[in-house]
C-alpha positions as MATLAB code, in Angstrom:
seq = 'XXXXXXXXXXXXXXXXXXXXXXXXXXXXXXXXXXXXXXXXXXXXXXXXXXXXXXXXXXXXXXXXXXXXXXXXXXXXXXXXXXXXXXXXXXXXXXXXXXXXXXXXXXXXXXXXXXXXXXXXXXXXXXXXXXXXXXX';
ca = [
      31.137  -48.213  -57.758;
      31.578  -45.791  -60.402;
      29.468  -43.267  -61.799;
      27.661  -45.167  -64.737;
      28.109  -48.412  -63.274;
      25.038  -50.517  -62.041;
      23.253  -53.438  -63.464;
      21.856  -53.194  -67.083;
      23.646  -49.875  -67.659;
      25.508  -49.773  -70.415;
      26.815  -46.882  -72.587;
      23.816  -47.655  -74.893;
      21.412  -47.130  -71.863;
      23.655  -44.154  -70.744;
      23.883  -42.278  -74.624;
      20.186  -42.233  -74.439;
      19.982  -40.583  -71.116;
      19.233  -43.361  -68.753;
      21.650  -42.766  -66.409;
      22.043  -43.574  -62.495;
      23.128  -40.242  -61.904;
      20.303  -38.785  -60.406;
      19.314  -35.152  -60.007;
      17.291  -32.297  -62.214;
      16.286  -33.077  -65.903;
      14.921  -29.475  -66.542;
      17.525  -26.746  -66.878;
      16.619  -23.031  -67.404;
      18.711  -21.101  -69.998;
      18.165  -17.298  -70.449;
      14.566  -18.237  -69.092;
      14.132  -21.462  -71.231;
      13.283  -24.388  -69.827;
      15.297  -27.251  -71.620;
      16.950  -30.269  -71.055;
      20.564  -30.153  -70.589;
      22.570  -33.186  -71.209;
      26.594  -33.533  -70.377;
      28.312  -37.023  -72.041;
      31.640  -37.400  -70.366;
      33.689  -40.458  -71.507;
      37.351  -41.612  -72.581;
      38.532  -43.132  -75.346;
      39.494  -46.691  -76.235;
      42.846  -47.554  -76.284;
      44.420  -47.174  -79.445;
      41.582  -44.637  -80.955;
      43.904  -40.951  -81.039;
      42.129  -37.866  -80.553;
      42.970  -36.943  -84.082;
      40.708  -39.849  -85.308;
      38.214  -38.685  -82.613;
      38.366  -35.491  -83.768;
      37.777  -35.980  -87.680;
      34.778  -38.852  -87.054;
      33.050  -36.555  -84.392;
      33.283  -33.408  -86.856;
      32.329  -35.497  -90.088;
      29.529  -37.584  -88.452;
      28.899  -37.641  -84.876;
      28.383  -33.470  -85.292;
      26.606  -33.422  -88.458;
      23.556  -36.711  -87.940;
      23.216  -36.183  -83.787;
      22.583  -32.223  -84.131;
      19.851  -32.435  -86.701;
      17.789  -35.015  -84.802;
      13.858  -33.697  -83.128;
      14.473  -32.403  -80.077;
      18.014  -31.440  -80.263;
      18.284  -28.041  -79.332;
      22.365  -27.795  -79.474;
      25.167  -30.108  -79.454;
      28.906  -29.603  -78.279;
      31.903  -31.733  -78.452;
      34.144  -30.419  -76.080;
      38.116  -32.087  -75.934;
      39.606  -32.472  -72.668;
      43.258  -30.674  -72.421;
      43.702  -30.951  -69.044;
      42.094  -30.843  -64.943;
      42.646  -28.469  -61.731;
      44.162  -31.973  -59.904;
      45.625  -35.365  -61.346;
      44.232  -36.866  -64.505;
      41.095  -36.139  -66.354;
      38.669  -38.213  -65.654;
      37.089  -38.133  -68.775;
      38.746  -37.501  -72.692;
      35.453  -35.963  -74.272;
      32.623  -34.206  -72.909;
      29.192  -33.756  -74.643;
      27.472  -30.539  -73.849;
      23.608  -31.136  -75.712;
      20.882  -29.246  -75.158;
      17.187  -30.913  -76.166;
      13.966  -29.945  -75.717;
      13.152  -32.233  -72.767;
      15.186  -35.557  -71.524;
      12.046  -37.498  -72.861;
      12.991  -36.301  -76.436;
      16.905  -36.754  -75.519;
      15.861  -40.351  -74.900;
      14.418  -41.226  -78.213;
      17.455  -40.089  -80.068;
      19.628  -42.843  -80.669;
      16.923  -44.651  -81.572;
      16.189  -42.938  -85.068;
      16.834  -44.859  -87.988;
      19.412  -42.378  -88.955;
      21.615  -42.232  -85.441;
      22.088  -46.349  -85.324;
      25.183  -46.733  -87.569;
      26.817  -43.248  -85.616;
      25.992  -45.317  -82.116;
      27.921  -48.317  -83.410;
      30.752  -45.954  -84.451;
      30.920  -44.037  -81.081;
      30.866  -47.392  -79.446;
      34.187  -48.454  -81.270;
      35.334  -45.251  -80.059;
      34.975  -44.980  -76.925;
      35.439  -47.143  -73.905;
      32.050  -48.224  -72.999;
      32.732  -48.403  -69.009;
      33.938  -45.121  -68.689;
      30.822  -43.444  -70.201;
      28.668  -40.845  -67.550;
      25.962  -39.022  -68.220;
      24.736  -35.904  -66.219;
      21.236  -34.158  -66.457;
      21.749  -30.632  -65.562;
      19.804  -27.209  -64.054;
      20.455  -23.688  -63.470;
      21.081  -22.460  -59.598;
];
């Protein structure tokens, strides 16, 4: 079984930080405590990086980083891995004020049509999500 894959998960479920992937929630950042969320998931088939690109810069971007609790929020393009394939085309690097807040992101009135976009974006199955701390 994959990472992300378990009864009643989907990439809904996972986008708003209810993951199987267990571990820390609280991550400490220059002596910060914050959340620290990483998104990792490929893209459908026929969906090019280029159109990834200009929707994630003109909307994904722009609505998800102005949203309570969101502290910061990267889009980061994979170009390559150490061994073999990627596993993974995009990975989100967001940083919110707790996973609590993380969680009631997607479901702000303004973050519903950009969640229906990312989900004709990206293949659904493929989608983990990590919670993150310091060492």
């Amino acid at each position: 079984m994959a990472p992300g894959d378990r009864p009643g998960q989907g990439p809904i479920e996972a986008r708003r930080g209810r993951s199987p992937v267990q571990g820390g929630a609280l991550a400490s950042d220059g002596g910060d405590s914050m959340a620290r969320v990483f998104i990792m998931y490929r893209l459908r088939r026929g969906v090019s990086r280029e159109q990834y690109r200009r929707w994630s810069r003109e909307v994904d971007q722009v609505v998800a980083s102005r949203q309570p609790g969101v502290l910061s929020y990267r889009v980061l393009e994979v170009t390559g891995s150490g061994k073999g394939d990627a596993p993974c085309d995009i990975v989100e690097d967001i940083a919110v004020e707790s996973r609590e807040a993380w969680e009631k992101v997607n479901d702000y009135p303004e973050m519903k049509p950009v969640v229906k976009e990312w989900l004709e974006l990206c293949d659904p199955d493929s989608v983990s999500v990590l919670y993150v701390e310091a060492v």
